[in-house]
N, CA, C and O atoms as a CHARMM CRD file, in Angstrom:
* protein
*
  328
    1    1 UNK  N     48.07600  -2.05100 -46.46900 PROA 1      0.00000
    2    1 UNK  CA    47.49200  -3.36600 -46.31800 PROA 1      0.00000
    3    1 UNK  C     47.41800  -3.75500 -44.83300 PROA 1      0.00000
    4    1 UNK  O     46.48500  -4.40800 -44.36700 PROA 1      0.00000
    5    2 UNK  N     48.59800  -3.25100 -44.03400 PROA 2      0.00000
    6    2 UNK  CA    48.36000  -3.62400 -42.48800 PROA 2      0.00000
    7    2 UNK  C     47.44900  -3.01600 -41.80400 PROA 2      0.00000
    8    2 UNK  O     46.67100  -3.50200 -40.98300 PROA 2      0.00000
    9    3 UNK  N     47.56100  -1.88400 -42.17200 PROA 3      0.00000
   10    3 UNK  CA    46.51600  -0.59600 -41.42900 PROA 3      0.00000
   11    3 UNK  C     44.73900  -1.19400 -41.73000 PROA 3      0.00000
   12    3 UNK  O     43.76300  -1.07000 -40.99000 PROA 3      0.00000
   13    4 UNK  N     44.85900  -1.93100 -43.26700 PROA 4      0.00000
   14    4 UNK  CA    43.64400  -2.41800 -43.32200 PROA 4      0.00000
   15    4 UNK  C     42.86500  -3.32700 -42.82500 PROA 4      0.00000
   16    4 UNK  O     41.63400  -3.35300 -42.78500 PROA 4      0.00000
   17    5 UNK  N     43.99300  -4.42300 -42.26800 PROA 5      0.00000
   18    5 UNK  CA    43.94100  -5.92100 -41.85200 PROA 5      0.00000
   19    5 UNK  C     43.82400  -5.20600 -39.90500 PROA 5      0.00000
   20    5 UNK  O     42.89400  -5.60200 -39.20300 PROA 5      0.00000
   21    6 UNK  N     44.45500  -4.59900 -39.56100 PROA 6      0.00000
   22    6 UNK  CA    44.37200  -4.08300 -38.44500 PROA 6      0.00000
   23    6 UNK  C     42.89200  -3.54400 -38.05600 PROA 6      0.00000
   24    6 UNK  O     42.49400  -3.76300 -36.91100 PROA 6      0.00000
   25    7 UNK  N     42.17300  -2.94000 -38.85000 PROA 7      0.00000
   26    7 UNK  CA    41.31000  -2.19900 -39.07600 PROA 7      0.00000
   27    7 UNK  C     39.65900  -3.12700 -39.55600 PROA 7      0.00000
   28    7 UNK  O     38.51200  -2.69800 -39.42700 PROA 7      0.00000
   29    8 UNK  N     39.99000  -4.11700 -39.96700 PROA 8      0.00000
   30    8 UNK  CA    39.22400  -5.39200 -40.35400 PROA 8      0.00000
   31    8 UNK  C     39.25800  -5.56300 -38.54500 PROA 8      0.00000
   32    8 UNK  O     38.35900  -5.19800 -37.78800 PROA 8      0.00000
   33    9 UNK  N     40.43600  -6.15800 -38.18900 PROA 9      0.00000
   34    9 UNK  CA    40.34400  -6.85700 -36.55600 PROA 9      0.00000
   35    9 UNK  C     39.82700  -6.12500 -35.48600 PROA 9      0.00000
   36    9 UNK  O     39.38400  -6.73000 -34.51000 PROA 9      0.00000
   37   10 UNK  N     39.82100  -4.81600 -35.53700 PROA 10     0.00000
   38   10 UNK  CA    39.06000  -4.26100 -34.57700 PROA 10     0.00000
   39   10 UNK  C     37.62200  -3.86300 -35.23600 PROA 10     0.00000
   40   10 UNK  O     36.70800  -3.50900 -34.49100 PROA 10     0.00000
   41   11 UNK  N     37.46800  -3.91700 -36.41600 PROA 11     0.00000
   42   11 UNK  CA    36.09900  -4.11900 -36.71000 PROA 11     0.00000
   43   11 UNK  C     34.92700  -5.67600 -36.14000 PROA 11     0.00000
   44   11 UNK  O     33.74400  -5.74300 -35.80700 PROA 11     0.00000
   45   12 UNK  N     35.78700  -6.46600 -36.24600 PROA 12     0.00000
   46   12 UNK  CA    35.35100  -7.55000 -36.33500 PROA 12     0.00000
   47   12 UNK  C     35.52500  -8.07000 -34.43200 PROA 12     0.00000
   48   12 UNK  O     34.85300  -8.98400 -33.95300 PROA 12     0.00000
   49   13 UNK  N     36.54900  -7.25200 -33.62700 PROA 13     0.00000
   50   13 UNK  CA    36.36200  -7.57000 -32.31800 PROA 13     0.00000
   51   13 UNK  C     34.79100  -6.43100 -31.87100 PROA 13     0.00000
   52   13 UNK  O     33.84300  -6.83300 -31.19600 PROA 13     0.00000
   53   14 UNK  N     34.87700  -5.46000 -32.27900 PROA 14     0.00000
   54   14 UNK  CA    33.40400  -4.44600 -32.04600 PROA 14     0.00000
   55   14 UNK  C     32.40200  -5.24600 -32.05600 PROA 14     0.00000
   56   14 UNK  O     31.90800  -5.79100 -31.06800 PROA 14     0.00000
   57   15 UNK  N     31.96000  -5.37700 -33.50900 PROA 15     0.00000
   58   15 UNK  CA    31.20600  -6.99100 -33.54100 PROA 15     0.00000
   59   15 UNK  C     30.66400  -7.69600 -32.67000 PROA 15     0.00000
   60   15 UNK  O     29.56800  -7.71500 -32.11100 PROA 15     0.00000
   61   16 UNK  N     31.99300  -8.52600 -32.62100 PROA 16     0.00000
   62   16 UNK  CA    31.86800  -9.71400 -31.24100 PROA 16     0.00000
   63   16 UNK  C     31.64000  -9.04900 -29.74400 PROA 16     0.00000
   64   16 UNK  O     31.14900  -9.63600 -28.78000 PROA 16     0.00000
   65   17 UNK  N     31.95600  -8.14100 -29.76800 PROA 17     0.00000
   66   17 UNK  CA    32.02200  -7.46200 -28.24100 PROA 17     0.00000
   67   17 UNK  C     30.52200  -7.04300 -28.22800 PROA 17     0.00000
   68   17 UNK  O     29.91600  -7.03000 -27.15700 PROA 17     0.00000
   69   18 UNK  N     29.94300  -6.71800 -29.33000 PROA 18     0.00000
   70   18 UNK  CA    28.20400  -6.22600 -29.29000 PROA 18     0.00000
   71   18 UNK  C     27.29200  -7.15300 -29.05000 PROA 18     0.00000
   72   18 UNK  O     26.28300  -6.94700 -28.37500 PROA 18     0.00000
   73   19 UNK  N     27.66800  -8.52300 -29.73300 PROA 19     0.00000
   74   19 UNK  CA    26.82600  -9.86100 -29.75800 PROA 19     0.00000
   75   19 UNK  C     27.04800 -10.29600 -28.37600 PROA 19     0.00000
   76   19 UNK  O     26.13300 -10.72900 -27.67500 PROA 19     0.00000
   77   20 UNK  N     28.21500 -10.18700 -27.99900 PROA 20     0.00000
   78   20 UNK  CA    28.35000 -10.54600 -26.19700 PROA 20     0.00000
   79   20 UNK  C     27.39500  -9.66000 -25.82900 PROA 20     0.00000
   80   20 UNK  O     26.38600 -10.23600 -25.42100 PROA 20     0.00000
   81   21 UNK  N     27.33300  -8.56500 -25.81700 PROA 21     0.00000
   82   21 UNK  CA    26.71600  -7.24400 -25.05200 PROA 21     0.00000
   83   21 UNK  C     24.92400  -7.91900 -25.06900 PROA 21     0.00000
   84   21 UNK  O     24.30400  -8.34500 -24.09400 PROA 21     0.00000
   85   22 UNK  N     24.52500  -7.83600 -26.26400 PROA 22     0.00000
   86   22 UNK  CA    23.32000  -8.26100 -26.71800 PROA 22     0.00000
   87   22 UNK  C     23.08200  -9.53000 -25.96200 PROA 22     0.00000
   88   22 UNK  O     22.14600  -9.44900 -25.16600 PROA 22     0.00000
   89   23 UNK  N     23.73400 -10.75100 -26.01500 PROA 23     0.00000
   90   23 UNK  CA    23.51300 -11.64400 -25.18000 PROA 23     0.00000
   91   23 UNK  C     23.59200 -11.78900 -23.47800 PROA 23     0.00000
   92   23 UNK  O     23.39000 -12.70600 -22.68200 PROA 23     0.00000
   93   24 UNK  N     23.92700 -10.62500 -23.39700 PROA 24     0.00000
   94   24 UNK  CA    24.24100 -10.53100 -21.63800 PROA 24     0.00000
   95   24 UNK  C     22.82000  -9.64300 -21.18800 PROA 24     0.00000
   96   24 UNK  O     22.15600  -9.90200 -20.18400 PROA 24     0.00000
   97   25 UNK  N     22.59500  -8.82400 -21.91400 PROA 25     0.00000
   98   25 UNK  CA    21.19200  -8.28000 -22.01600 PROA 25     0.00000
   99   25 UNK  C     20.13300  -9.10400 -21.92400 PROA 25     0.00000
  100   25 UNK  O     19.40500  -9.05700 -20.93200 PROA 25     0.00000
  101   26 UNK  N     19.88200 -10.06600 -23.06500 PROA 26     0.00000
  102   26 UNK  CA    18.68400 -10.99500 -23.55200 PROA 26     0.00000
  103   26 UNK  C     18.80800 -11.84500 -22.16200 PROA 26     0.00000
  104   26 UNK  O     17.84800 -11.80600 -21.39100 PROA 26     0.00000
  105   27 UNK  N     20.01700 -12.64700 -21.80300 PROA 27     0.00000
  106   27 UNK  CA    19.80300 -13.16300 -20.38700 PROA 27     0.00000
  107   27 UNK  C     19.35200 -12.42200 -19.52300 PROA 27     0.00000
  108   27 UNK  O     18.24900 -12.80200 -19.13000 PROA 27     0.00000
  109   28 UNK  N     19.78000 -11.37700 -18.97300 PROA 28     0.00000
  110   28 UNK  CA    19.46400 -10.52200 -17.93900 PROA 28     0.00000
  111   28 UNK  C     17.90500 -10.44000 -17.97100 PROA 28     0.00000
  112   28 UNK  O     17.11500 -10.93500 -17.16600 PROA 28     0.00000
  113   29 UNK  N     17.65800  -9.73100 -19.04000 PROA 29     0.00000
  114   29 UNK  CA    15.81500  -9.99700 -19.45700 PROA 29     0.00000
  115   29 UNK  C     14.95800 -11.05200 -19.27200 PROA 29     0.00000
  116   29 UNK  O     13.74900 -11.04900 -19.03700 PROA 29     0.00000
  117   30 UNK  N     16.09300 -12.37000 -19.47000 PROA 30     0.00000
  118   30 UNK  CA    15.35400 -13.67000 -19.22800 PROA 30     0.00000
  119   30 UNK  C     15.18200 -14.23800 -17.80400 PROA 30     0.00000
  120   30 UNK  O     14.23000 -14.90700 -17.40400 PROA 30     0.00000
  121   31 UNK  N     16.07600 -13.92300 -17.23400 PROA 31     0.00000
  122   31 UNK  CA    16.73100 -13.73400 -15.77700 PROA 31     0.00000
  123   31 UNK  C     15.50300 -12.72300 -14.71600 PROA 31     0.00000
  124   31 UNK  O     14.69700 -12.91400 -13.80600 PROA 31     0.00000
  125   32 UNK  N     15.85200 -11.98100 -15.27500 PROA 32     0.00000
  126   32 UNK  CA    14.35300 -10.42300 -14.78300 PROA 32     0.00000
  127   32 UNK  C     12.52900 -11.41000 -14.84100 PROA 32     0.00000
  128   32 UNK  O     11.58000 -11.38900 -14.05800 PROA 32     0.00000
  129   33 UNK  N     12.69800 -11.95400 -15.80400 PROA 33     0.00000
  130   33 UNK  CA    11.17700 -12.15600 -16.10900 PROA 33     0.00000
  131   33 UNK  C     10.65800 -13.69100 -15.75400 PROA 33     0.00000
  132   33 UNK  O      9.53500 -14.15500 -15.94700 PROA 33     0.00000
  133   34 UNK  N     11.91700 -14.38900 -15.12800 PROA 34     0.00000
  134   34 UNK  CA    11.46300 -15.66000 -14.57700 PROA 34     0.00000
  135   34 UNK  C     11.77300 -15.08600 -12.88900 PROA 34     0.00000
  136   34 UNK  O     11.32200 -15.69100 -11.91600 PROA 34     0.00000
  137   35 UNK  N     12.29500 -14.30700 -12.82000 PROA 35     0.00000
  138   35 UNK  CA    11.84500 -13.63700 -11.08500 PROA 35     0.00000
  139   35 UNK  C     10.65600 -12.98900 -11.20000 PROA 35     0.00000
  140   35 UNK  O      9.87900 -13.45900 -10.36900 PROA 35     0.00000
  141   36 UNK  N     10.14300 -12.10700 -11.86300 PROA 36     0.00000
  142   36 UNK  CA     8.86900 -11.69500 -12.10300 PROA 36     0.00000
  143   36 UNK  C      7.49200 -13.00800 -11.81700 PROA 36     0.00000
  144   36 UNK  O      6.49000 -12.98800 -11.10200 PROA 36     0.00000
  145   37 UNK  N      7.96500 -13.87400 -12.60000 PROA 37     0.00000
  146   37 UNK  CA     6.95500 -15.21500 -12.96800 PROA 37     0.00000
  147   37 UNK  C      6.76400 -15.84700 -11.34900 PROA 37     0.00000
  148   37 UNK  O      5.66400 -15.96700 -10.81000 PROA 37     0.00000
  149   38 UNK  N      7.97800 -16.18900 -10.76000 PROA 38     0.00000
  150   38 UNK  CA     8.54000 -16.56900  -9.58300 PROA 38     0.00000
  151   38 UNK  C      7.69500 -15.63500  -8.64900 PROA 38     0.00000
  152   38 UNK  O      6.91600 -16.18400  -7.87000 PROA 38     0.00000
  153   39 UNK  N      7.75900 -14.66700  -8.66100 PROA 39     0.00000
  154   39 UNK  CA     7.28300 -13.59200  -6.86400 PROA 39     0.00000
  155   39 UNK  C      6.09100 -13.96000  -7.97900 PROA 39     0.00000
  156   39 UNK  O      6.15600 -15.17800  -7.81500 PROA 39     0.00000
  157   40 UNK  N      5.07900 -13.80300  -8.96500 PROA 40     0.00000
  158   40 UNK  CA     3.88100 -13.92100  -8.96300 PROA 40     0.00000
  159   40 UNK  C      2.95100 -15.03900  -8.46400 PROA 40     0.00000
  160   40 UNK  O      1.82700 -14.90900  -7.98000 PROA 40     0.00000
  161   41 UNK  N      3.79100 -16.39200  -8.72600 PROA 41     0.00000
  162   41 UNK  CA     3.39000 -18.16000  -8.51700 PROA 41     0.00000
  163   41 UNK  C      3.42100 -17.48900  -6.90600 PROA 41     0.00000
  164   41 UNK  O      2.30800 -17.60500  -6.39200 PROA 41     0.00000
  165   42 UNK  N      4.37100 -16.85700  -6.04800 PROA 42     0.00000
  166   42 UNK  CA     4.48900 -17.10000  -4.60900 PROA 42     0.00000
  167   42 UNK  C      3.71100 -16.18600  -4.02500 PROA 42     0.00000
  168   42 UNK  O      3.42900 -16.32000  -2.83400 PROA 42     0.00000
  169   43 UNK  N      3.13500 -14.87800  -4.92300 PROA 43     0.00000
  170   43 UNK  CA     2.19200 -14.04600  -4.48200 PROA 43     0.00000
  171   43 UNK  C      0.50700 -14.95500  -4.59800 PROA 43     0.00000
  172   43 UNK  O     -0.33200 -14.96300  -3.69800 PROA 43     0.00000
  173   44 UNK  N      0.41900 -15.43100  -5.52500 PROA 44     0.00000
  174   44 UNK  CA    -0.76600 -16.59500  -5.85000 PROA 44     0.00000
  175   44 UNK  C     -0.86600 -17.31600  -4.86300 PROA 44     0.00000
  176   44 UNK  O     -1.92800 -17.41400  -4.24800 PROA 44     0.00000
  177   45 UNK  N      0.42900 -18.07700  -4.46900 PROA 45     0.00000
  178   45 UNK  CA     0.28800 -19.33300  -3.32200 PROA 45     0.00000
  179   45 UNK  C     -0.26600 -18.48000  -2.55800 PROA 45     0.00000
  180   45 UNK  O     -1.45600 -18.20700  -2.72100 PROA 45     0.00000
  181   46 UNK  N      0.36100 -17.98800  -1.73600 PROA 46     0.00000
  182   46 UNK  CA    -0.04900 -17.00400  -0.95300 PROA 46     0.00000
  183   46 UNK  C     -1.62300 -16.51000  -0.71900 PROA 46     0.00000
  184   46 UNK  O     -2.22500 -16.60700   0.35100 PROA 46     0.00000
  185   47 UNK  N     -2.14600 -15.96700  -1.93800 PROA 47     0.00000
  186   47 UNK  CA    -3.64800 -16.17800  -1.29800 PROA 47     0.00000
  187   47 UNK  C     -4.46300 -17.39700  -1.74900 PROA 47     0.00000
  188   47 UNK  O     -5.67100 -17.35700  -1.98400 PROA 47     0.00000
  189   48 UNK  N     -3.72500 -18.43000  -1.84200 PROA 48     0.00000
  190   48 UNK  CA    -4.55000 -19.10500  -2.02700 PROA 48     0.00000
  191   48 UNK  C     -4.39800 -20.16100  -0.73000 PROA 48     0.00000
  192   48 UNK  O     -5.18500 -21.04800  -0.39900 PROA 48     0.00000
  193   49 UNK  N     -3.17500 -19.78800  -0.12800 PROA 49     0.00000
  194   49 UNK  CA    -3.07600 -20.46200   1.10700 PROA 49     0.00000
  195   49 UNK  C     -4.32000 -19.53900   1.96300 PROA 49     0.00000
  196   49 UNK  O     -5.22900 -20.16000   2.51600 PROA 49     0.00000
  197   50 UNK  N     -4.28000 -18.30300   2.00700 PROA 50     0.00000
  198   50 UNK  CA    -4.95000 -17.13700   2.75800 PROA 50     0.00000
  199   50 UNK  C     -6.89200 -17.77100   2.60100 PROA 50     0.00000
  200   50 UNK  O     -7.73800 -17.93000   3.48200 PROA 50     0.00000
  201   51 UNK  N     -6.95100 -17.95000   1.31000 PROA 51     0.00000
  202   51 UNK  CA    -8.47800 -17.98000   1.06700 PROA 51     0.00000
  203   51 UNK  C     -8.92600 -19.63400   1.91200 PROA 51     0.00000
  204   51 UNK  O     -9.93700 -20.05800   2.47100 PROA 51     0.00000
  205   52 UNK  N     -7.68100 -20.13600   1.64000 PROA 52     0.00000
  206   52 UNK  CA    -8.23100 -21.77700   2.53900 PROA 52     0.00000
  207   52 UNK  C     -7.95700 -21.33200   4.25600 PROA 52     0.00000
  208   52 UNK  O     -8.78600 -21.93300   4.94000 PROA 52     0.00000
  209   53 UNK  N     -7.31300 -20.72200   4.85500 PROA 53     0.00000
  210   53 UNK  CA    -7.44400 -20.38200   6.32200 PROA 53     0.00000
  211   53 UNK  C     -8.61200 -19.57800   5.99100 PROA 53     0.00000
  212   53 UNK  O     -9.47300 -19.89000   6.81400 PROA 53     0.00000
  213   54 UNK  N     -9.14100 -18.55600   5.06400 PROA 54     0.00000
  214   54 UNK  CA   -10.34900 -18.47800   5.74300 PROA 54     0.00000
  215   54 UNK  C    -11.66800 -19.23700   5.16400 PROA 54     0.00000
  216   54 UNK  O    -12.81000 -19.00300   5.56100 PROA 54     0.00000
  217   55 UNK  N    -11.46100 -19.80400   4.56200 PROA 55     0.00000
  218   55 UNK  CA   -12.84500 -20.56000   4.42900 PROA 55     0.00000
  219   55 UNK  C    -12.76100 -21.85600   5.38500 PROA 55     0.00000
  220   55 UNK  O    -13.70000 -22.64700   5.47500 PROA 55     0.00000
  221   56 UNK  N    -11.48000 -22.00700   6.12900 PROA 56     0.00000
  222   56 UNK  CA   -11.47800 -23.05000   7.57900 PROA 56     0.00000
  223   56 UNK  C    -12.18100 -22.41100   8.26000 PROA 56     0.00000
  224   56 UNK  O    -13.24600 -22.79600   8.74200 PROA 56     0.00000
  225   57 UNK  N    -11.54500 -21.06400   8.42400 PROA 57     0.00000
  226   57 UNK  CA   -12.71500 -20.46700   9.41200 PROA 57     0.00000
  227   57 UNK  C    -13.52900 -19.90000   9.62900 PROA 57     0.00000
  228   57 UNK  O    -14.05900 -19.69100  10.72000 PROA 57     0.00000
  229   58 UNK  N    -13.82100 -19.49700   8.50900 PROA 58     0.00000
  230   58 UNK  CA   -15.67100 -19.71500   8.39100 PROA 58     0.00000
  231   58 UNK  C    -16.82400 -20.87500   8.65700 PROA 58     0.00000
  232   58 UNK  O    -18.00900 -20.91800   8.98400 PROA 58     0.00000
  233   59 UNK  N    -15.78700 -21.75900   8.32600 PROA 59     0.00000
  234   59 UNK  CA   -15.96600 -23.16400   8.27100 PROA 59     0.00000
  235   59 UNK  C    -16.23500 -23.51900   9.82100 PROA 59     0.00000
  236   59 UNK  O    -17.20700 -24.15200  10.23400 PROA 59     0.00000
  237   60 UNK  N    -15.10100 -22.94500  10.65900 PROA 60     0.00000
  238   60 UNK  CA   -15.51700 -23.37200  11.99600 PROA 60     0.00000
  239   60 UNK  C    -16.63700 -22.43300  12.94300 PROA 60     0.00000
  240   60 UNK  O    -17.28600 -22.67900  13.96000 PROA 60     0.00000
  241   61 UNK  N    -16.49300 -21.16200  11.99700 PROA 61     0.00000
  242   61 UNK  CA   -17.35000 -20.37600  12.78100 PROA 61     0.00000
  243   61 UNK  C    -18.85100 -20.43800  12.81900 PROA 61     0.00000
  244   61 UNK  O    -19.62700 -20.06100  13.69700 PROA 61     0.00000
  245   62 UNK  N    -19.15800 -21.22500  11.20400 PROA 62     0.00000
  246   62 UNK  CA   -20.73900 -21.54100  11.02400 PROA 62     0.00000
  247   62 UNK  C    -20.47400 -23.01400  12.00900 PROA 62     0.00000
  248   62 UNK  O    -21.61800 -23.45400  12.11800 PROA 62     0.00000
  249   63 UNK  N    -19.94000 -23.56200  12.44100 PROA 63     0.00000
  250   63 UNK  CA   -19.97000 -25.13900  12.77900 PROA 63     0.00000
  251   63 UNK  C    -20.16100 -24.53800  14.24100 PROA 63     0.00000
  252   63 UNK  O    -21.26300 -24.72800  14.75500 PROA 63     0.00000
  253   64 UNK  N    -19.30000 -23.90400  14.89100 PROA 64     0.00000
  254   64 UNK  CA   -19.54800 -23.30800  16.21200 PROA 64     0.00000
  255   64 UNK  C    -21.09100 -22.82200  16.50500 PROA 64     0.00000
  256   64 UNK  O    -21.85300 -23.32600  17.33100 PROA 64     0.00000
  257   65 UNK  N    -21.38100 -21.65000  15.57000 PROA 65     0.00000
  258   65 UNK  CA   -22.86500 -21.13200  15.07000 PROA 65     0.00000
  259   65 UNK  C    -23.50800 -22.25600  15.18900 PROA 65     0.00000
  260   65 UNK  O    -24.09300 -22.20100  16.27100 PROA 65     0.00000
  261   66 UNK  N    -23.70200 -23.15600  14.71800 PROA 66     0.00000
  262   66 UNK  CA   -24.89100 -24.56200  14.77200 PROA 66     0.00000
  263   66 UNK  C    -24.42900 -25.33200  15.79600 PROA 66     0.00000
  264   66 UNK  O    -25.10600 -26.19800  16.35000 PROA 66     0.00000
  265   67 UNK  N    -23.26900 -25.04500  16.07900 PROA 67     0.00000
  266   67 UNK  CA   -23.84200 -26.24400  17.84200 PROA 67     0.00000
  267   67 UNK  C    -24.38500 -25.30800  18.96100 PROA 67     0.00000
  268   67 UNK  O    -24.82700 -25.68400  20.04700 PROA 67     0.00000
  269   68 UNK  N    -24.26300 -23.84900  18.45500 PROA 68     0.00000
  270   68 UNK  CA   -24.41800 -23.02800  19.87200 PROA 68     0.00000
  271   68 UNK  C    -26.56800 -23.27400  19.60300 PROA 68     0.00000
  272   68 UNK  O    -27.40200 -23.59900  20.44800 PROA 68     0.00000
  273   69 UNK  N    -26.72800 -22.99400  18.35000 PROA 69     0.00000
  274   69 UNK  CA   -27.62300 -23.09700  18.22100 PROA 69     0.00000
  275   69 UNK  C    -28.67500 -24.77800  18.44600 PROA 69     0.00000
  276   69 UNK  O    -29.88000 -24.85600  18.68500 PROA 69     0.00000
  277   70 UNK  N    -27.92400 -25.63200  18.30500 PROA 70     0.00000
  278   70 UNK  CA   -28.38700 -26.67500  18.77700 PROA 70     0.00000
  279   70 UNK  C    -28.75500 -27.12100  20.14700 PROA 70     0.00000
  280   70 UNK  O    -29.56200 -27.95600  20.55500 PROA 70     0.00000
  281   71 UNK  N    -27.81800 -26.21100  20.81100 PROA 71     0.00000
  282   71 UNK  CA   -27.23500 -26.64300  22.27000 PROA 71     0.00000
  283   71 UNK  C    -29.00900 -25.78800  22.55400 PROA 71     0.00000
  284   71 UNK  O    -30.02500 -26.32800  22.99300 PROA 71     0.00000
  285   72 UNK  N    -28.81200 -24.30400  22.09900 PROA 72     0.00000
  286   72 UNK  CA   -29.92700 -23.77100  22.68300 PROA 72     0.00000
  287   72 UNK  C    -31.27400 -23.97100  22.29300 PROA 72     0.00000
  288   72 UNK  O    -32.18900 -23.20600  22.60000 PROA 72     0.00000
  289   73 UNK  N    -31.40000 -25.05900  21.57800 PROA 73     0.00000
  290   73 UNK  CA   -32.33200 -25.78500  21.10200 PROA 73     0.00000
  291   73 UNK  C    -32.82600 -26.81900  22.00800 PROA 73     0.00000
  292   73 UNK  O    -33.99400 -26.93500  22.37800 PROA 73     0.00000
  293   74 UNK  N    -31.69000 -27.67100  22.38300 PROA 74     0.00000
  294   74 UNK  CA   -31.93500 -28.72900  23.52400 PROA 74     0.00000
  295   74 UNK  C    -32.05600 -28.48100  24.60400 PROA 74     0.00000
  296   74 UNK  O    -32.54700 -29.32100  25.35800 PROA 74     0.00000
  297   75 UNK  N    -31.52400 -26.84200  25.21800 PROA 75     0.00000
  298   75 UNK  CA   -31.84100 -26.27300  26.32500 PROA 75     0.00000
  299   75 UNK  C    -33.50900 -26.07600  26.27100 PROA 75     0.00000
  300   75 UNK  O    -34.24400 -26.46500  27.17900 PROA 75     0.00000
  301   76 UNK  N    -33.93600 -25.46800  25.16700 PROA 76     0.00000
  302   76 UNK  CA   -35.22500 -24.93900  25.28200 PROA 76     0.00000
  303   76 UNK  C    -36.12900 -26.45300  25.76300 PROA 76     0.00000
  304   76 UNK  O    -36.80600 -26.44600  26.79100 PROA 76     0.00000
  305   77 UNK  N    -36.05800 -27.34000  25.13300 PROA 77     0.00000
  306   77 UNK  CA   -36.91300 -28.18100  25.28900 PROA 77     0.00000
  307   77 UNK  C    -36.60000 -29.21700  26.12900 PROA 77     0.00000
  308   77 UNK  O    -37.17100 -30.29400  25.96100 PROA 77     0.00000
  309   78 UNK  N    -35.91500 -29.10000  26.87100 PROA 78     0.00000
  310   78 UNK  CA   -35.50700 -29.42200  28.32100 PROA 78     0.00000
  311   78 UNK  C    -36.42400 -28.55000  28.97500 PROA 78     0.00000
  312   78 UNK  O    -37.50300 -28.82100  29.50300 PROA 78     0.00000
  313   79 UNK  N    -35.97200 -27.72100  28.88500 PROA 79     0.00000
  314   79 UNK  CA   -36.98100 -26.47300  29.83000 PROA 79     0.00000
  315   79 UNK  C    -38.40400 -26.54700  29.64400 PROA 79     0.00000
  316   79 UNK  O    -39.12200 -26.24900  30.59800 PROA 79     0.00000
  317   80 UNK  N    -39.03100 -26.98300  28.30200 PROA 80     0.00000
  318   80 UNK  CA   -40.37200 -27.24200  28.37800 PROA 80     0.00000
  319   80 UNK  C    -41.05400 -28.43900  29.01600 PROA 80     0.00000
  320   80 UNK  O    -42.19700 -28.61400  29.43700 PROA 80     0.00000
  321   81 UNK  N    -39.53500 -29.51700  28.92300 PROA 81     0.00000
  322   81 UNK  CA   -40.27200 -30.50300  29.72700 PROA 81     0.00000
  323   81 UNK  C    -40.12000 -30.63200  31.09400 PROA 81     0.00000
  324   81 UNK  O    -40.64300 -31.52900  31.75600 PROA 81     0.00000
  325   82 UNK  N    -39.18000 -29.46000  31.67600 PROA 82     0.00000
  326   82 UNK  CA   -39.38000 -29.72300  33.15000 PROA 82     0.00000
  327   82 UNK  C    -40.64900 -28.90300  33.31300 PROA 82     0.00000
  328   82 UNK  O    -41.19800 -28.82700  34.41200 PROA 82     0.00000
């Protein structure tokens, strides 16, 4: 009867020691896949910070483009009227 009751308790600590095991796992997994989620949101920011520096500067480079072109616009017809 002791050997059995003994034998019940380390059955029943195995058990518990697996459901710990299993739950230290399932966190770890949960743990793993909100860092995953995490570097993806900061890989995203990232070009989406990237795509607004360059559409600034595109932004400034067509704006540069049309005053150079303006400028040599008002040069020309300066020049026609001297």
């Amino acid at each position: 009867m002791r050997s059995l009751f003994l034998l019940l308790l380390v059955f029943g600590a195995l058990v518990v020691t697996a459901q710990e095991d299993r739950e230290i796992i399932l966190q770890k997994r949960q743990a793993d896949e909100r860092e995953i989620i995490l570097q993806k949101r900061q890989t995203e920011d990232r070009e989406i910070v990237l795509q607004k520096r360059y559409a600034e500067d595109e932004e400034k480079v067509l704006k540069k483009r049309n005053d150079d072109e303006e400028y040599l616009r008002c040069k020309m017809i300066r020049c026609e009227f001297n």
